[in-house]
N, C-alpha and C positions, 0 to 999 in steps of 0.2 A: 816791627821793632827788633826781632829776632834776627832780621837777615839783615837790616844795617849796622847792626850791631858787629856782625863777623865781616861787614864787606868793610868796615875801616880796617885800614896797616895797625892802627897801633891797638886799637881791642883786637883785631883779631891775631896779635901778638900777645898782650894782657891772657886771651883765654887761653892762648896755648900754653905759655905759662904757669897761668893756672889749672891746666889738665896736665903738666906735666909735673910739676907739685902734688898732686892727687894721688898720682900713678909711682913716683917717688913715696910720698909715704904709706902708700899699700904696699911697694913690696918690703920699704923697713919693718912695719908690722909684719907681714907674710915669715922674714927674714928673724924676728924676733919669735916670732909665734913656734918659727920649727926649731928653734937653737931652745927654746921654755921644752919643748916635747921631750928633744933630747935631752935634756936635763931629767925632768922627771922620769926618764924612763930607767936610768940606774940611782934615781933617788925614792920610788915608790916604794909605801906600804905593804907590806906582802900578810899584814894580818891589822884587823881593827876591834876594838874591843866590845865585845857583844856582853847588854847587861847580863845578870845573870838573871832566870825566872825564879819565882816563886819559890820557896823549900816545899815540897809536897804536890807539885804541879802533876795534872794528872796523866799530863803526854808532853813528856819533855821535849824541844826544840818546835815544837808548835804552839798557836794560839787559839782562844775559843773566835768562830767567826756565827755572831747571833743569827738567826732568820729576819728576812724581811721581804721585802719588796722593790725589787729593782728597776730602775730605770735604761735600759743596755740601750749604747749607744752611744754615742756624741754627731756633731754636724758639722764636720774640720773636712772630711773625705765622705763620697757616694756611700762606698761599703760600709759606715757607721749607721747608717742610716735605711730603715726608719726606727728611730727611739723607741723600743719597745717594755712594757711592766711584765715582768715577770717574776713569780715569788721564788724565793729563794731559801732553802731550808738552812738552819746551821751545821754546822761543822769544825772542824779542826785543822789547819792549816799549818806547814813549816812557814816559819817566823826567817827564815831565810833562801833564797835559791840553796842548792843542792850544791856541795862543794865535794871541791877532787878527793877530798878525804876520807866522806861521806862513800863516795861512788868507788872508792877506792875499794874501803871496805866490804861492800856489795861483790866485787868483781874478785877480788880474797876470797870471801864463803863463797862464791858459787862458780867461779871460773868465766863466767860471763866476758863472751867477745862482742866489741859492739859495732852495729852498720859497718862503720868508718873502717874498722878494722877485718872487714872479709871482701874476699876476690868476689867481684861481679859476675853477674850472669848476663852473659855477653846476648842469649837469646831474650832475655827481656829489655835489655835495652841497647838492639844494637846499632839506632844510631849514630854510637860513641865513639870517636878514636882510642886505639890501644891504651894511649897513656890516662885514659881517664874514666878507665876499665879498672885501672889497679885499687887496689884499698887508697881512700885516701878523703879528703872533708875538702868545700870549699872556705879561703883564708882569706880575711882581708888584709890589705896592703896598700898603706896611704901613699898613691903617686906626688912625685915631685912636681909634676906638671900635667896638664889636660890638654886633649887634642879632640878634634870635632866636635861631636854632640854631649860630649862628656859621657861616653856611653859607661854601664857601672862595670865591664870587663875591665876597664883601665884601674878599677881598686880590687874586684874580686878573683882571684884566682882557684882553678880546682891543682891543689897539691899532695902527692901523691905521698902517702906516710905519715899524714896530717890527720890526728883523732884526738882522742879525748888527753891522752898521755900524754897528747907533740898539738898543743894547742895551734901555734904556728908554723906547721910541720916540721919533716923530721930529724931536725938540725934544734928544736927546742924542748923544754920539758917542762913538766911542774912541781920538779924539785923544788923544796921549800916554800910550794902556793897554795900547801893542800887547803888552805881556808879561803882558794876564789872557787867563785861556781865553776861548774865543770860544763866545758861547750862540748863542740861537735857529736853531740849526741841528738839522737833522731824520736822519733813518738816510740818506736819500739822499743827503745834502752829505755829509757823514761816508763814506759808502762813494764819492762821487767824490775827494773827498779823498786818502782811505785809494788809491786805484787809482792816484791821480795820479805817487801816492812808491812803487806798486808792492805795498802791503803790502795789510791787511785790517783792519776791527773787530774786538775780540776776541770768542769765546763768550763766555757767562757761564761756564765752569768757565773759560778763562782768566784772566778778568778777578778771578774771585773766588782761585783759588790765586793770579794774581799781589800782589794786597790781603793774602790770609794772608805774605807774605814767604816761601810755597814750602813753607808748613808744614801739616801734617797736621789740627792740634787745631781741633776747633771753640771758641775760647773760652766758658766758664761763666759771666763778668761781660757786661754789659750798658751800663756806664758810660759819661757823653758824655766824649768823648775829648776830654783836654787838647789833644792837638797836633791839632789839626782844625779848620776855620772851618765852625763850625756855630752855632746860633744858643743865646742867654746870655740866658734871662730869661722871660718870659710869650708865647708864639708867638700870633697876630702884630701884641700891641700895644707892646710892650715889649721893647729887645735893650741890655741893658748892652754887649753888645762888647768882653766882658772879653778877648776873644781880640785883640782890634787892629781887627776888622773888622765893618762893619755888614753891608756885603752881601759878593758878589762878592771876592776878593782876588787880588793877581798870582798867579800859580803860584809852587811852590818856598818859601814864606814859612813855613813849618811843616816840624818835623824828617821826615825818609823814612824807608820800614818800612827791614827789614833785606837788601831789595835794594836797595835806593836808591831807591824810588820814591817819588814826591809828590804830596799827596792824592788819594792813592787813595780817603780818607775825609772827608768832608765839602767844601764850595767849590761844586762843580758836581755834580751827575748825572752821569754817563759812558753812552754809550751802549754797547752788546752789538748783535751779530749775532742774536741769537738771537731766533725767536718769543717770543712770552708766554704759557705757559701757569701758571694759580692755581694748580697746584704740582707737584712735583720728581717726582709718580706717574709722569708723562709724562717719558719719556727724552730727555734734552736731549740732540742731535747738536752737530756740530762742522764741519756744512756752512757754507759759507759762503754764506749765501743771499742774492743781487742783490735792489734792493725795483725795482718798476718807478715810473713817474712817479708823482709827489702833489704836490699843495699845504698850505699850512698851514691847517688848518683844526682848530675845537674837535673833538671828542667828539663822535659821536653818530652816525655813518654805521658800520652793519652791516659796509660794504665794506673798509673801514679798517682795515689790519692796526695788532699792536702789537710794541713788542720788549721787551726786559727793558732796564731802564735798572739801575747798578749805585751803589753809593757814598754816596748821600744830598748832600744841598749844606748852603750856609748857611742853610736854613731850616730844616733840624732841630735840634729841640728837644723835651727828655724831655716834655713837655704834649701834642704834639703828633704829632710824627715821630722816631721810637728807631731809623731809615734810616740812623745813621751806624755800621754792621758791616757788613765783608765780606759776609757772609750774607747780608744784605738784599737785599729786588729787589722792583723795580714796574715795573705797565707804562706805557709808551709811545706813543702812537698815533703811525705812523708818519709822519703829514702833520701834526704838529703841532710848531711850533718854541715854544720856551717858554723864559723868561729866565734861566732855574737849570738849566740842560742843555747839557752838551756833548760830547768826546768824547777817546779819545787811539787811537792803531793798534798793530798788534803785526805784527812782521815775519817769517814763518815762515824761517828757515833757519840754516844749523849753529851749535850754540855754540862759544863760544872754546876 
């Protein structure tokens, strides 16, 4: 049926027609989708309004997160898997990723230089070219168009000058963003951070029961989550920004699970404490393990640990990256700062 269909003249002029119709209105969507980006990109939000907590709250900008018993895991990717119970004690958690303002002031009191921002040690990982030796974070950057296997070199760049101050390096800044989380930071600014205010990273069964809102069920649906800044469209040529936002968004801008937390799902990455192992066989602990020194360097050194990053950012999307569930988890390389990663702490001690 199929092939006399295309061996007549005039259907198999009809389908062309109609493939060239098709192809015609993908690229006016494509055509629309990038002209909405740019739009929002000198139309966006640079702060959203965080309710206020409690008068007498007993650890401001965090919430209580109960104990229980978790279920870690989901069945979307290998690495989630297998679903494991594990308990999980309570704690105190930021009620937001960590923003530039926050990290600002950390690096004010104590002088604090991060990864991103010192020269490489060419003997541990040498082998780099010069240019990618110098201080500097990997940047994403939505290509206009794809070639061969769509490999992710054609969106990621390693840019030299690119840290936490020069989000997109170093031609940018975050003047006037201090209320977006703060990326290109690595497990070791994060854990000085985290020391600074006394607390920790969270594990991964933390970070993932706090995301469930303290609840047991592994959800059955799969779907990109309305209230999330995740990515709207063809990944990574095309983002409608039906959510408000092309890239990055302040924190708090999207409603909170049912402890109050804010995007715990989609925006940034979130860092974990936790090694990375491809899957949940391996008994995830609940130590709290120091990294020692790194610099920011790509992939590729043996020596390089990793941790489990949690949440997904704004570049997931169902074409590409289904990273926006609790469940989800990828790894990390621990000397690598990267511009859709960041992180928040959780405070161990007594509930209200």
């Amino acid at each position: 049926m199929a092939i006399s269909f295309f061996t007549s003249p005039k259907r198999r002029w009809l389908a062309f027609g109609l493939t060239g119709a098709a192809l015609l209105a993908l690229a006016a969507w494509l055509l629309w989708s990038s002209q909405r980006s740019e739009q929002l990109r000198y139309e966006e939000r640079l702060a959203c309004s965080l309710p206020p907590q409690l008068a007498g709250a007993p650890h401001l900008g965090r919430v209580w997160v109960p104990a229980g018993t978790l279920s870690l895991g989901d069945t979307v990717y290998p690495e989630e898997l297998p679903i494991r119970a594990l308990p999980v004690a309570g704690f105190w958690m930021d009620r937001t990723e960590v923003t530039n303002d926050q990290f600002a002031a950390f690096v004010q009191a104590t002088g604090y230089r991060t990864v991103a921002e010192r020269a490489v040690d060419a003997k541990a990982h040498p082998e780099l070219p010069p240019e990618m030796r110098l201080p500097g974070a990997v940047v994403f950057i939505s290509p206009t168009s794809l070639s061969g296997q769509g490999s992710a070199t054609q969106w990621w760049r390693y840019l030299a000058g690119a840290d936490w101050r020069h989000p997109g390096g170093p031609a940018t800044s975050i003047k006037g963003r201090g209320a977006f989380a703060v990326v290109n930071v690595t497990i070791e600014d994060a854990q000085a951070y985290a020391r600074w205010l006394g607390a920790v990273i969270p594990s991964e069964a933390q970070w993932e029961w706090a995301a469930r809102g303290a609840q047991n069920a592994v959800p059955s649906a799969h779907e990109q989550p309305a209230q999330a800044n995740t990515w709207q469209g063809l990944f990574p040529v095309a983002n409608s920004a039906a959510d408000g936002f092309v890239g990055l968004a302040p924190v708090g801008c999207f409603t909170p699970n049912a402890l109050g937390l804010f995007d715990m799902i989609g925006n940034a990455w979130e860092l974990t404490r936790d090694a990375y192992t491809p899957s949940h066989a391996v008994l995830v602990t609940d130590e709290v393990a120091e990294p020692g020194p790194g610099s920011a360097r790509p992939a590729g050194s043996a020596a390089v640990g990793q941790r489990v990053i949690k949440g997904g950012s704004f570049l997931c999307a169902p074409n590409y990256c289904m990273r926006y569930r609790a469940g989800a988890r990828q790894a990390q390389d621990d000397d690598l700062a990267v511009s859709h990663l960041g992180f928040r702490t959780v405070l161990i001690a007594p509930g209200p």
